[in-house]
N, C-alpha and C positions, 0 to 999 in steps of 0.2 A: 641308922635309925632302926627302933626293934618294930618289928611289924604282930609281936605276939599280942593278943587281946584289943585288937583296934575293931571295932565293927564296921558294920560292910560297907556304908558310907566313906568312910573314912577309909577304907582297904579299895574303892571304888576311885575314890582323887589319886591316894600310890599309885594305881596300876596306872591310871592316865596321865600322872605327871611322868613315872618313868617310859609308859611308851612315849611319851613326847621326846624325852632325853636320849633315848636310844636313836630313834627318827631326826633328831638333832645331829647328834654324833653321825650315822650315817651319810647326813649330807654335807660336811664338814670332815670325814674322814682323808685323810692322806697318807697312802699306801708306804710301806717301810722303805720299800725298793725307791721311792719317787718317781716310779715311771708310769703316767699318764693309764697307759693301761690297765696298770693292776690296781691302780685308786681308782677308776670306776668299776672293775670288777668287785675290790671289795667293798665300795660302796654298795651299788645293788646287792650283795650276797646279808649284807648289815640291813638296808630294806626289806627286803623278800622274806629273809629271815622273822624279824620283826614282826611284820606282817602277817607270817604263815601260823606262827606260834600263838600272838596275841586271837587270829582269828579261832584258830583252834580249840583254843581254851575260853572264850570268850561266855561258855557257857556253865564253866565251875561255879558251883555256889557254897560249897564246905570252906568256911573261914581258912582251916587248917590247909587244905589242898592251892588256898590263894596265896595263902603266906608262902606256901611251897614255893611258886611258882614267882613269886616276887625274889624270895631271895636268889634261887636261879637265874633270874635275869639280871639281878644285881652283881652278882659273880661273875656272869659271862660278859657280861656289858666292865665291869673293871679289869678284868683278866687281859679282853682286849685292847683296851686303853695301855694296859701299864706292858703286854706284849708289840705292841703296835700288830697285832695279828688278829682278826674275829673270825677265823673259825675255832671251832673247839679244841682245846685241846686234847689231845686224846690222852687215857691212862693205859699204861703198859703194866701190865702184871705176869710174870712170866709162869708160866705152868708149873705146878708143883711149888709153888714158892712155901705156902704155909705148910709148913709138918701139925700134923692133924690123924688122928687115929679115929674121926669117922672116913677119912678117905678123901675120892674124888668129891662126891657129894658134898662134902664137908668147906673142901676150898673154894667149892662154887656160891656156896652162900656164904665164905669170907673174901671173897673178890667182890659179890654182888653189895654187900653192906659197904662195902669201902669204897666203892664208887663217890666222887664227888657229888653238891650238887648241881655242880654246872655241864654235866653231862646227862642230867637224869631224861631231857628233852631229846635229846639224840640215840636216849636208848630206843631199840626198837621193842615195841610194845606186842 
């Protein structure tokens, strides 16, 4: 579903239907391993989570900055469904990968741009 040009009403139901769907998933999760332990860890980690980010941000009000954050959670919420994993995945980019004749410099802003967006929540700010 595009989330481009919906106004804020309507960007206000998305956010709450998908936090409801994540908080779903969360208490219905069952861990890859099947052991008892690691399905309630990564249940509450799929809560907490949830929780910590939606409260976070609960105070955006730029359309564009909402859609951001919707499609991020849309990505991380199917990422871990289709891994059976919810924590992030992380991205590996080994040093020096891009040849680039501005430099260091240079790879730092082609790693930074090529970040997914399902990591953008985990960068540190």
């Amino acid at each position: 579903m595009s989330v481009v040009g919906l106004n804020m009403s309507t960007l206000r139901l998305q956010v709450l239907s998908l936090y409801r769907k994540i908080l779903r998933t969360g208490y219905m999760w069952q861990a890859k391993s099947g052991k008892p332990q690691d399905t309630d860890n990564e249940r509450q980690y799929i809560i907490e989570e949830a929780r910590r980010l939606f409260k976070k941000n609960k105070r955006v009000s730029e359309e564009q900055e909402i859609t951001q954050h919707i499609l991020e959670a849309e990505a991380r919420l199917n990422i871990a469904i289709h891994y059976k994993n919810p924590y992030p995945r992380p991205v590996n980019v080994p040093p020096m990968t891009f040849s680039s004749k501005k430099g260091r410099r240079g790879q730092q802003q082609v790693i930074k741009q090529s970040r997914p967006v399902y990591v953008k929540s985990i960068d540190k700010e």
